[in-house]
MIKOL-632065 format. One line per field, with one value per residue: z, x, y of N, C-alpha, C in turn; residue number from 1; residue in one letter. Coordinates in nm, 4 decimals. Atoms other than C-alpha are relative to their C-alpha. Layout:
<rs>
n_z [Z_...]
n_x [X_...]
n_y [Y_...]
ca_z [Z_...]
ca_x [X_...]
ca_y [Y_...]
c_z [Z_...]
c_x [X_...]
c_y [Y_...]
num [NUM_...]
residuo [A_...]
</rs>
This chain:
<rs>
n_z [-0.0140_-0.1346_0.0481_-0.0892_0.0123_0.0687_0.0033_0.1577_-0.0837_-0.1305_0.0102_-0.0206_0.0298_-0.0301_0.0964_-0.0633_0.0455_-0.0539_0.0617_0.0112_0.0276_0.1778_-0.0453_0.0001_-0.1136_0.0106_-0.0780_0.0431_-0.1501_-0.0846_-0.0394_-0.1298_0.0073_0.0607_0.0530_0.1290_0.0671_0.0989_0.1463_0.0987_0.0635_-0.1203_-0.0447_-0.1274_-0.0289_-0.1543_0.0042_-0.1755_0.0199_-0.0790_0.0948_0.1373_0.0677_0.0478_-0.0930_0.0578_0.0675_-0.0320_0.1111_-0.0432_0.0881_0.1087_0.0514_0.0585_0.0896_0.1105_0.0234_0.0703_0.1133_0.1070_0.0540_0.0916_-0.0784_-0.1419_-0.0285_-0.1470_-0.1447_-0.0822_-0.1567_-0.1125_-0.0950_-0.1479_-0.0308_-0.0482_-0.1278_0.0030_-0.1220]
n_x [0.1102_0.1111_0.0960_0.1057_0.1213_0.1561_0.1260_0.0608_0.1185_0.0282_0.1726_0.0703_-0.0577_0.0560_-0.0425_0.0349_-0.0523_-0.0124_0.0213_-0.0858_-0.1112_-0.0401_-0.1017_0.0854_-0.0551_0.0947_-0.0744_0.0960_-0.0208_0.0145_-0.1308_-0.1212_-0.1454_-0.1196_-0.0839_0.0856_-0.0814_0.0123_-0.0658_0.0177_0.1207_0.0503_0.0508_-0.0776_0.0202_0.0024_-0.0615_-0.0456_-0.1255_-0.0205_0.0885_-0.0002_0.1409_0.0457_0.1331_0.0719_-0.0637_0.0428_-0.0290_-0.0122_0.0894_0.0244_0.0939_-0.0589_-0.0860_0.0901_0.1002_-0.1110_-0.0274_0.1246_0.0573_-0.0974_-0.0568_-0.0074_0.1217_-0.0417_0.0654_0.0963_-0.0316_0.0593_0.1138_-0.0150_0.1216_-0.0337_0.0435_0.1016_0.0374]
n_y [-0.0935_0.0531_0.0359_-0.0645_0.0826_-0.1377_0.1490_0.0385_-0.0517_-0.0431_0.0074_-0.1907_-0.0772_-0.0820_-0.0707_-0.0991_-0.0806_-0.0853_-0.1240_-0.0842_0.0260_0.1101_0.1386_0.1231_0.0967_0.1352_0.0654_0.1496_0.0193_-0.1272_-0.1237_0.0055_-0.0214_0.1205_-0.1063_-0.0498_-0.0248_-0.0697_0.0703_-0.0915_-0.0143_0.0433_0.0963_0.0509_0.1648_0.0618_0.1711_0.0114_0.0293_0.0847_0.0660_-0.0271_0.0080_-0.1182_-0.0487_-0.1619_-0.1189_-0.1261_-0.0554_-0.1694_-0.1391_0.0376_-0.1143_-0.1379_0.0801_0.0912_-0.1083_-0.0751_0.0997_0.0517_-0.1091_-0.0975_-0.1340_0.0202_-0.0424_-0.0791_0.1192_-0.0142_-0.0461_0.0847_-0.0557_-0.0797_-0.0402_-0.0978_-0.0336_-0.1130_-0.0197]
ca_z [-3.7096_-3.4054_-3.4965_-3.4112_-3.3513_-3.5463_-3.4232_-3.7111_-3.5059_-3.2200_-3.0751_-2.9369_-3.1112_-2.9468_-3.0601_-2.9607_-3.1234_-3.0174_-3.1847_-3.0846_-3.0982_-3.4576_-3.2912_-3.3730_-3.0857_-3.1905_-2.9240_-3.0112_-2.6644_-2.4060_-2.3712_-2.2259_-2.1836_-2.4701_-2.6561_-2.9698_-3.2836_-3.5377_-3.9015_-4.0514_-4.2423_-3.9002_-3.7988_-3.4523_-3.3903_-3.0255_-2.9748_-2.5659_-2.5473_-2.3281_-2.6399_-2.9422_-2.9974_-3.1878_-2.9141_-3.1319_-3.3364_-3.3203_-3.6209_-3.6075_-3.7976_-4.0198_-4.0311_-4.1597_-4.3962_-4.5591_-4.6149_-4.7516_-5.0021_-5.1105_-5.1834_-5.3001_-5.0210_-4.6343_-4.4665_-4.1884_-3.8372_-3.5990_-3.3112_-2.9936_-2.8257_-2.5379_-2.3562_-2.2407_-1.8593_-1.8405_-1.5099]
ca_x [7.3543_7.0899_6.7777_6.4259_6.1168_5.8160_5.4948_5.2873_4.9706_4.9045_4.5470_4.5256_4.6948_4.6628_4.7188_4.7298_4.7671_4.8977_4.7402_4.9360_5.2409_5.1653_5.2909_5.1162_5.1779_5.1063_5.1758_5.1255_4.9651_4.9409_5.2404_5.5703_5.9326_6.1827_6.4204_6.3620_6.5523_6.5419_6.4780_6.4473_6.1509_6.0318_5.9751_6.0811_6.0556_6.0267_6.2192_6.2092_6.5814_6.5800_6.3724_6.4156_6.0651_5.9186_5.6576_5.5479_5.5988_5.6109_5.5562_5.6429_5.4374_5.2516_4.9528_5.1798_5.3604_5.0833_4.8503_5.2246_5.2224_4.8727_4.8586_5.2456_5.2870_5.3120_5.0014_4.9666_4.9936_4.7290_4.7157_4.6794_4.3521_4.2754_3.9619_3.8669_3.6815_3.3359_3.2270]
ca_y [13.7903_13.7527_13.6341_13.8615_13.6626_13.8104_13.5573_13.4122_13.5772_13.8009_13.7757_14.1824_14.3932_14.7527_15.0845_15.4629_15.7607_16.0955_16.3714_16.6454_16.4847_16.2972_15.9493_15.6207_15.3444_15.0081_14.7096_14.3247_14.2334_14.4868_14.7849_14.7178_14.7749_14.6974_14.8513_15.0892_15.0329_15.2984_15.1393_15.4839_15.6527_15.7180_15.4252_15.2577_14.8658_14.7741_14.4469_14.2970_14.2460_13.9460_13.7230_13.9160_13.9481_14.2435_14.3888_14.7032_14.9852_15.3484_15.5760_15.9261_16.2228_15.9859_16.2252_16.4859_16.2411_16.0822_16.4028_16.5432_16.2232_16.2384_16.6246_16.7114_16.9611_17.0161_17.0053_17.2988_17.1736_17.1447_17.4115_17.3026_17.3058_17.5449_17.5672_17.8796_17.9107_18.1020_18.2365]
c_z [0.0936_-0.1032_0.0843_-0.0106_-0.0469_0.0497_-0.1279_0.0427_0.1048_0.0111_0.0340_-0.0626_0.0174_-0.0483_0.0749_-0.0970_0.0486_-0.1174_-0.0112_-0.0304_-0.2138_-0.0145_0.0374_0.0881_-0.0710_0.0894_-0.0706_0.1723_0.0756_0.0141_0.0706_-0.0334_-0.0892_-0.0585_-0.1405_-0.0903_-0.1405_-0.1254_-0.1012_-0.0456_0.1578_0.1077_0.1045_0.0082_0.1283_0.0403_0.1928_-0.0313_0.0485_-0.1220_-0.1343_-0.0856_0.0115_0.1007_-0.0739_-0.0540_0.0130_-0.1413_0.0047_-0.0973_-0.1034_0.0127_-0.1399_-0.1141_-0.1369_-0.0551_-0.0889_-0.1664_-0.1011_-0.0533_-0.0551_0.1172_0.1538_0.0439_0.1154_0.1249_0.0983_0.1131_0.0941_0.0510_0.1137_0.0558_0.1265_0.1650_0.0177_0.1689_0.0104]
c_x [-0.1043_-0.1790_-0.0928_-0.1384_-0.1173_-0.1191_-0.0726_-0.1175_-0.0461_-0.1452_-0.0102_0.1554_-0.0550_0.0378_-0.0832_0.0922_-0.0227_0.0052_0.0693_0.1518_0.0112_0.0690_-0.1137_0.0802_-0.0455_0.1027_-0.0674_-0.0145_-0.0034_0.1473_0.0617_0.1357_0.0823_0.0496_-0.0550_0.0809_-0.0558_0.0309_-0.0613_-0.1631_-0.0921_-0.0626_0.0780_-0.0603_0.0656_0.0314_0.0224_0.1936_0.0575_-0.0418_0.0407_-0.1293_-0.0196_-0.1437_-0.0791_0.0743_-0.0356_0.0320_-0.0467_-0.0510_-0.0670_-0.1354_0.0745_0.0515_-0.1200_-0.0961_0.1339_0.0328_-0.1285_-0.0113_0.1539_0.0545_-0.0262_-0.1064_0.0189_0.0009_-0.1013_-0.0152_-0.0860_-0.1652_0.0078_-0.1895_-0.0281_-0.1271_-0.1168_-0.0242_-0.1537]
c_y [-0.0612_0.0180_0.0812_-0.0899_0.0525_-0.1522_0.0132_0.0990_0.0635_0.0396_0.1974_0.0661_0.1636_0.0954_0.1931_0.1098_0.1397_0.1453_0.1402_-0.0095_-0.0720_-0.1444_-0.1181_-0.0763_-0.1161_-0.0542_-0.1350_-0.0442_0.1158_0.0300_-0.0822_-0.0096_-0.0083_0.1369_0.0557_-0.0243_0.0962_-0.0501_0.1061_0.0469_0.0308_-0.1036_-0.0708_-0.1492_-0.0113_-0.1392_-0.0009_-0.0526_-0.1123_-0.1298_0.0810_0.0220_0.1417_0.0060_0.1068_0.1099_0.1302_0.0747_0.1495_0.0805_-0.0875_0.0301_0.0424_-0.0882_-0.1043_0.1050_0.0774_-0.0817_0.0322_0.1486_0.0728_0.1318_-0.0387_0.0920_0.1403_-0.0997_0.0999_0.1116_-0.0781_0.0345_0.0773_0.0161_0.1035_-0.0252_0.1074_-0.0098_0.0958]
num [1_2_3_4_5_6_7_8_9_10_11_12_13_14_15_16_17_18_19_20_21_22_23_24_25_26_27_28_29_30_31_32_33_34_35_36_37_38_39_40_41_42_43_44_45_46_47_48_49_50_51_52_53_54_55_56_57_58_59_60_61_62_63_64_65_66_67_68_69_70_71_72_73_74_75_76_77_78_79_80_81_82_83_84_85_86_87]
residuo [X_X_X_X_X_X_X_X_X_X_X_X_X_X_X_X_X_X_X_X_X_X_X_X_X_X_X_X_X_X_X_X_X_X_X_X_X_X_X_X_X_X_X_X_X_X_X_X_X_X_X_X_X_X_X_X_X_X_X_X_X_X_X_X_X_X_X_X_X_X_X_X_X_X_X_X_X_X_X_X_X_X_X_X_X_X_X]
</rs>
């Protein structure tokens, strides 16, 4: 079995979330390239493939998933914004 490097400490840990989509970004270190592995529960682990080191995770609808935990039911979703144009 291949070994993944988790560091004891990363000084920036960054982080972006996509409201319409419902998709948390976290990076250790600033964004970049690697592969995704799917470890379920929506959850994606970003490993560089060259090192084995965990760069960041991606976690899918966990709005919707945690507002679905704490109240027993499925929240509505958001509509999109639109902004309308006065003249």
């Amino acid at each position: 079995m291949e070994t993944i490097n988790i560091s004891e400490k990363k000084e920036k840990i960054k982080w972006d979330y996509d409201a319409e989509a419902d998709v948390l970004y976290i990076s250790f270190g600033n964004p970049q390239n690697a592969e995704g592995v799917d470890i379920g529960e929506g959850t994606i682990v970003r490993v560089q493939s060259d090192t084995n080191e965990i760069t960041g995770l991606t976690i899918i609808n966990p709005l919707h998933r945690t507002l679905k935990s704490l109240s027993g039911k499925q929240p509505a979703r958001r509509k999109k914004k639109t902004s309308s144009a006065t003249k």
